[in-house]
N, C-alpha and C positions, 0 to 999 in steps of 0.2 A: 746085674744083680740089683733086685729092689733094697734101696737102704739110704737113711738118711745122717747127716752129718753135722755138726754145731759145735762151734769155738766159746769155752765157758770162762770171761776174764772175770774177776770182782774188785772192789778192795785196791782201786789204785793212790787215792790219797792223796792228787795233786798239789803241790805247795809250790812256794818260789824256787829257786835255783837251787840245785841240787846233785853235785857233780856223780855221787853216788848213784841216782836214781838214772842217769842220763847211760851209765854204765849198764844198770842192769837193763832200763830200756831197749839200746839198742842191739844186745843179745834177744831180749823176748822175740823184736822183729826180727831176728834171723833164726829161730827157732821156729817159729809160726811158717817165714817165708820156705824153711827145710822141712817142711809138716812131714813130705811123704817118703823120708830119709825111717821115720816113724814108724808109719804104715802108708801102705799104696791106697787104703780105702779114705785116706786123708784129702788126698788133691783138690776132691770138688767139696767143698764148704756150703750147705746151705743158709746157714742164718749165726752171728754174732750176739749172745748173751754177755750183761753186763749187768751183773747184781748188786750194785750196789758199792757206792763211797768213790764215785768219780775227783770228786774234790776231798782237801780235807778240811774246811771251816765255811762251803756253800758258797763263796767269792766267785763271782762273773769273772774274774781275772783266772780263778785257778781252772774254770770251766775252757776258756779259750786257749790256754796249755796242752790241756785235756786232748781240746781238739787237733789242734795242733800236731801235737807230740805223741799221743798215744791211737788215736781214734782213725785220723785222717790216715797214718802208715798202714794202719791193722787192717782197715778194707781195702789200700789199694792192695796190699799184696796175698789178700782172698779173694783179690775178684769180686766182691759183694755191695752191692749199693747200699745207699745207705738206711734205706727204705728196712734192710737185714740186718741191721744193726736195733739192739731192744733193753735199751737201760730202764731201770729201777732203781731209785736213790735208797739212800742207807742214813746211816745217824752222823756220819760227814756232810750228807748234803744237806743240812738245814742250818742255815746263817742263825748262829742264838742269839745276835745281838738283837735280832728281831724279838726275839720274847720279849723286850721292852713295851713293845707297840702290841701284844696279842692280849685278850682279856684276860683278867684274872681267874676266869672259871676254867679256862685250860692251860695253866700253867702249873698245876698238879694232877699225877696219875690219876688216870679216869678207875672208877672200882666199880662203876656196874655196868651192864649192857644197857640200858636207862640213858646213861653218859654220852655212849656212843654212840648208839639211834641220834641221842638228838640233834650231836654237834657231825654226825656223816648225812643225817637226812634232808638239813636244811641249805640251801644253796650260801644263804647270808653267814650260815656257822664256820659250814667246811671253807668256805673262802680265810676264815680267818684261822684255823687250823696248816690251812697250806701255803697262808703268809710267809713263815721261814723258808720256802723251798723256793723260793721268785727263783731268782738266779740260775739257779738247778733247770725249772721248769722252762725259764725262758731258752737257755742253751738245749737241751734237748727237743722242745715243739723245734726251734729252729734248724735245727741237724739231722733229725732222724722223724719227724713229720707226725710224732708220737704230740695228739692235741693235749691230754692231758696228764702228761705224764709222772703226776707227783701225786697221782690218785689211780685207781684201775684203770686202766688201758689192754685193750683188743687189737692185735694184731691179726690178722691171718692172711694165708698164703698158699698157693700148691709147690709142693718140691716133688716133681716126678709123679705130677696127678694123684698126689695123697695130701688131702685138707688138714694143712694144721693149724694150730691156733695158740697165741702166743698171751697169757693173762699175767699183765703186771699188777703188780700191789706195793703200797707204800706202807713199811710194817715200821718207821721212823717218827709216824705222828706223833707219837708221845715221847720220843727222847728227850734226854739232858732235863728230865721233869725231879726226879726222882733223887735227893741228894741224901747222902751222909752230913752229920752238925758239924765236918770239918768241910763242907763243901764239895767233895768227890761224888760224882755223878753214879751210879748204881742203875741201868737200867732194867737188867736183868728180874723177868718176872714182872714189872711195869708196863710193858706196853702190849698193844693191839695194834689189829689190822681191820677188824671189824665187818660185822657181817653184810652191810649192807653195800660194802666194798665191792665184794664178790657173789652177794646174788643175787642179782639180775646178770653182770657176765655168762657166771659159767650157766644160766640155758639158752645164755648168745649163742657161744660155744661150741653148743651141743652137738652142733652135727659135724663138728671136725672130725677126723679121723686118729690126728695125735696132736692130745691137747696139755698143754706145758707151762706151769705157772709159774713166776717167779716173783719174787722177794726177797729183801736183804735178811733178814734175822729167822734164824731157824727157831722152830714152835716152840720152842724151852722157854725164851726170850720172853714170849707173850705173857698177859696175866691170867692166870687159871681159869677165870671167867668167858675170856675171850677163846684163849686156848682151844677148849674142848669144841667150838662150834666151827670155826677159821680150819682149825686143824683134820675137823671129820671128815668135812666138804671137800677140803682138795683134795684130800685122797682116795675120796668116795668120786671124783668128777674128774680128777686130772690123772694122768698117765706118768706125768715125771711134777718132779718140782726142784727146783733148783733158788740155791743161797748161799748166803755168804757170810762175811762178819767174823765169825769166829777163828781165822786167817787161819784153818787144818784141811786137809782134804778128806774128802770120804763117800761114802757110796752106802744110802740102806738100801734094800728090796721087802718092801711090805706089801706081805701077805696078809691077809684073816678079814675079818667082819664087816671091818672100816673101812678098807677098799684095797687093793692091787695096784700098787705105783709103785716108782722109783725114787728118790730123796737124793741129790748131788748135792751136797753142799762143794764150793770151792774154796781154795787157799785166796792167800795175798797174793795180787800180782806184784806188788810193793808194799812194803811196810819200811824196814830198813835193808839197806845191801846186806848187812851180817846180822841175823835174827838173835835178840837177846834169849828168845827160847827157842831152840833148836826146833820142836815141834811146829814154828809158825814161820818156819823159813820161806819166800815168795814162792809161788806153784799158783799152776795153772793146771786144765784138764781141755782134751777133744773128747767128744762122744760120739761113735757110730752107731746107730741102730741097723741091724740085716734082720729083715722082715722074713726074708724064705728062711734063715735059718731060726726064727723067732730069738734074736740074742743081741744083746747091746756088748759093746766093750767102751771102758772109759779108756784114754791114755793117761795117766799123770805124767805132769813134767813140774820139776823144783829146780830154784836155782840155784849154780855150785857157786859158790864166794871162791873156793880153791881153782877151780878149774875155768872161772870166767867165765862162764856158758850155764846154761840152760839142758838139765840131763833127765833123763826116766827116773822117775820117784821111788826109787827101792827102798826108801826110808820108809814109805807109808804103805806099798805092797809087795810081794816080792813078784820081780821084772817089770814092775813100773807102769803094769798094765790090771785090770778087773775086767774078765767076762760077767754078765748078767743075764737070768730071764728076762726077754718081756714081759710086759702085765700082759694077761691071758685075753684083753680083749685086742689085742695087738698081732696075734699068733699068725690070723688069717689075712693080715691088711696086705694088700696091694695095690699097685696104680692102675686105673681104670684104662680099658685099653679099647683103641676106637679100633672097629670093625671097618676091612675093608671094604671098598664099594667097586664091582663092575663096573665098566663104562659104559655096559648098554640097560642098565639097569633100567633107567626110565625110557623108554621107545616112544611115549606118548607123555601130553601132559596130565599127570595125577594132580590128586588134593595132598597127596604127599611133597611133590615134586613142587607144586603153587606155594606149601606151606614153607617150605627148605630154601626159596627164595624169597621168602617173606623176612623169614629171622635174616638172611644174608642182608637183606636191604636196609633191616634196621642196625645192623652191627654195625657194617657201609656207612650208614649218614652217621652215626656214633663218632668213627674212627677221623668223619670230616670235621664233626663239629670240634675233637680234639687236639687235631692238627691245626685247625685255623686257631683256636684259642692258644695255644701254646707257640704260635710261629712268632710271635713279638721278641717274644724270651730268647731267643735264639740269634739275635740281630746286636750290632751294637749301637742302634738307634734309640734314643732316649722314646720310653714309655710312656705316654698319655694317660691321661684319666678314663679318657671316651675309650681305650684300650683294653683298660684294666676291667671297666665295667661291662665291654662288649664279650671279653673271655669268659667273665662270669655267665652272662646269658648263655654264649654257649655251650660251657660246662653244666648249665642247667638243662639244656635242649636235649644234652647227651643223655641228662638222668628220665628227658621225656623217653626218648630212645627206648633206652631197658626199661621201662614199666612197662612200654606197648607189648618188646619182647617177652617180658614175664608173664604179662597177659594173656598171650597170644602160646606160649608154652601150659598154660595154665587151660586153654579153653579149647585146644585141640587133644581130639582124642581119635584111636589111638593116635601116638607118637608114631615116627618112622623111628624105626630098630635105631640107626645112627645116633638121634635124640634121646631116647629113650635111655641106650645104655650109658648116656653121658647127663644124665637131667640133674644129679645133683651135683657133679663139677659144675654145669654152667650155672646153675643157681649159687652154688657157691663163688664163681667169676661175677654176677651179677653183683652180690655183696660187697666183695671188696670193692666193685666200683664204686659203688653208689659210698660207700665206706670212706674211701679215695678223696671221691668229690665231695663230698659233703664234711669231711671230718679234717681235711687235711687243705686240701687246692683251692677251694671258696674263701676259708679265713687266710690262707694264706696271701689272693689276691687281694682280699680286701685289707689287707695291711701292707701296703705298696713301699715300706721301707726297708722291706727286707731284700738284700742280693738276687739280681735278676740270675745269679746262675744257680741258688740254693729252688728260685720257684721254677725255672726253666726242670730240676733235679726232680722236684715234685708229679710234675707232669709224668712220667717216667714209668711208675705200676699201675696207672693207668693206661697207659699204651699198651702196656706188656698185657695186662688182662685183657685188652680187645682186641692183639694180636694172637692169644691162645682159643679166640671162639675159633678159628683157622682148623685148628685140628679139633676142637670138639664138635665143630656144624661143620664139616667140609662144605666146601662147594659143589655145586651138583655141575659135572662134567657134561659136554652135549652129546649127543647122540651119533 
């Protein structure tokens, strides 16, 4: 059965020691690790959402808790690298004691789109805008290989040879701006996300198949100005959106003019063990999408204070579960499926058959230049310089690699049928490489301070992408 599947946490709130939180903790992980007590269509997890308020005052101390305590359990026991894990910070992640040091021209709610152009278009502004997120920004580039993660960030991926595409946004720029004359913070209605945030993204985008944007603060949040433009677009471009913040769970389906999506917001994974309003008691959600039968179902799950666990949300629907339509351009998707090949297909040498061992050759030295650049990371002999910058060339050689193959798919006509019915998966493997290397493994080498088993981890979707040309170019069998 074509269908895909995603773990939605938000809203954890790390702080110090917390005997409370260690309780509901370690319930969440034996919920998660009992997914398919749930449902069976739970087992295999493709990808971890995380919207938003990892920490709760943006301390590198509560980040490394984080990791620790909630993050590192939650993918071993989905099985998921870390590479599938996709946080977006929230108005916990930004250190205020930073507003100290940030100009005074953004230390009050922006009121026009004027405002925001100027301080998201210019490298020197937004640097000082995402000041308050250091901490945030640093623990997640480091974790989850996301380069910039406290501004849009692109993800994407195949789950079962269907392209998706994963758009973060940081809807937190303007927190804690906004006060009352007794000092109480009032964001509501103050902030943006901003347009130039998202578009150039979403027609990155474009050619995914299910494409999922996420953000901490649901469009209410935004200011009326920004609102109407942030808010058109993703529901004109994206298939789902998913958020948090408001620690309630809930599910829209929007139909009409402005586009065919889905809206998940999720609960608190924590707030307090015993919610002072019942309506924001901790909860979580999974989401299945089944494409043949075109129809999503959310699970909620909320936490019981009485019964010490982790149960189906009947408070918020009844049986604890929502079926959904998919958005209607969803109806028909499935995973592209490679055509078998005879063994005596080719008898002779073709221009088909010269071409089919052309891309195999370039994959071939690709896959070498990977291997040798990543075999250091895997030893426990200390790393050199002349090491670090030899990886790099050949993480470069690899990107010569797929240009030739891009070229070489781009200049031959026709394709063989095999190519042919896989040309935009492999274009789309060619991205995330080149995405891989450039976005993630290059700055990662070239800051040689970080844990040789976090960049050894990096190497990793990389591999796996030039182990899937395998089944998109077979190899041509002999005769």
């Amino acid at each position: 059965m074509a269908g895909m599947t995603w773990l939605h946490l938000s809203d954890w709130h790390q702080r110090g020691k917390d005997f409370d939180r260690d309780v509901v903790l370690d319930a969440l992980i034996e919920d998660i690790r009992n997914r398919t007590y749930i449902h069976a269509d739970l087992a295999k997890l493709d990808f971890l959402i995380f919207s938003g308020d990892v920490a709760f005052s943006g301390q590198a101390n509560e980040y490394k808790k984080a990791r620790k305590y909630l993050f590192a359990p939650s993918l071993k026991i989905t099985g998921l690298n870390r590479n599938r894990l996709f946080i977006v910070p929230g108005n916990h992640d930004l250190d205020r004691e930073e507003f100290n040091y940030i100009p005074d021209e953004i230390k009050q709610p922006f009121t026009t789109e004027k405002q925001v152009q100027t301080w998201l278009t210019d490298d020197k502004n937004r640097n000082h805008m995402l000041k308050p997120f250091a901490a945030y920004e640093q623990f997640v580039r480091e974790y989850t290989g996301q380069e910039q993660p406290a501004y849009s960030y692109i993800r994407r991926f195949l789950v079962d040879g269907i392209r998706v595409a994963l758009l973060g946004l940081n809807s937190a720029l303007m927190c804690g701006r906004n006060k009352h004359a007794n000092g109480e913070v009032n964001d509501q209605s103050h902030l943006f996300v901003g347009e130039p945030q998202l578009y150039k993204p979403l027609k990155q985008v474009i050619q995914a198949q299910v494409r999922i944007a996420v953000l901490h603060h649901p469009f209410e949040w935004l200011a009326e100005f920004d609102r109407d433009r942030v808010e058109n677009r993703l529901r004109r471009e994206c298939h789902f959106i998913l958020c948090g913040h408001q620690h309630k769970p809930n599910i829209s389906v929007e139909r009409g003019m402005v586009g065919d999506c889905v809206i998940i917001p999720a609960g608190a994974s924590y707030d307090t063990r015993v919610a002072r309003n019942p309506r924001h008691t901790n909860s979580y959600n999974f989401v299945h999408l089944d494409f043949e039968k075109a129809q999503g179902t959310i699970y909620l799950r909320r936490w019981s204070d009485s019964r010490d666990r982790w149960v189906e949300d009947i408070d918020s629907h009844e049986g604890g579960m929502v079926q959904f339509p998919l958005p209607d351009s969803l109806r028909n998707i499935a995973p592209s499926s490679v055509p078998s090949i005879p063994n005596n297909v080719y008898i002779l040498k073709s221009p088909s058959e010269n071409f089919l061992e052309e891309v195999q050759g370039y994959i071939t030295e690709a896959q070498k230049c990977v291997q040798a650049a990543s075999a250091p990371f895997n030893t426990d002999e200390n790393i050199t310089q002349k090491q670090f910058k030899k990886a790099i060339r050949l993480l470069n050689m690899t990107n010569v690699h797929m240009q030739h193959l891009r070229k070489l798919l781009d200049a031959f006509s026709p394709l063989p049928t095999v190519v042919a019915s896989q040309n935009q998966n492999i274009i789309y493997q060619l991205d995330i490489i080149a995405e891989q290397i450039d976005d993630h493994l290059i700055p990662c080498l070239r800051n040689s301070r970080l844990p040789r088993e976090d960049i050894w981890e990096k190497f990793k979707p990389v591999k796996d992408a030039l182990n899937k040309f395998g089944i998109l170019i077979p190899a041509q069998k002999a005769p």
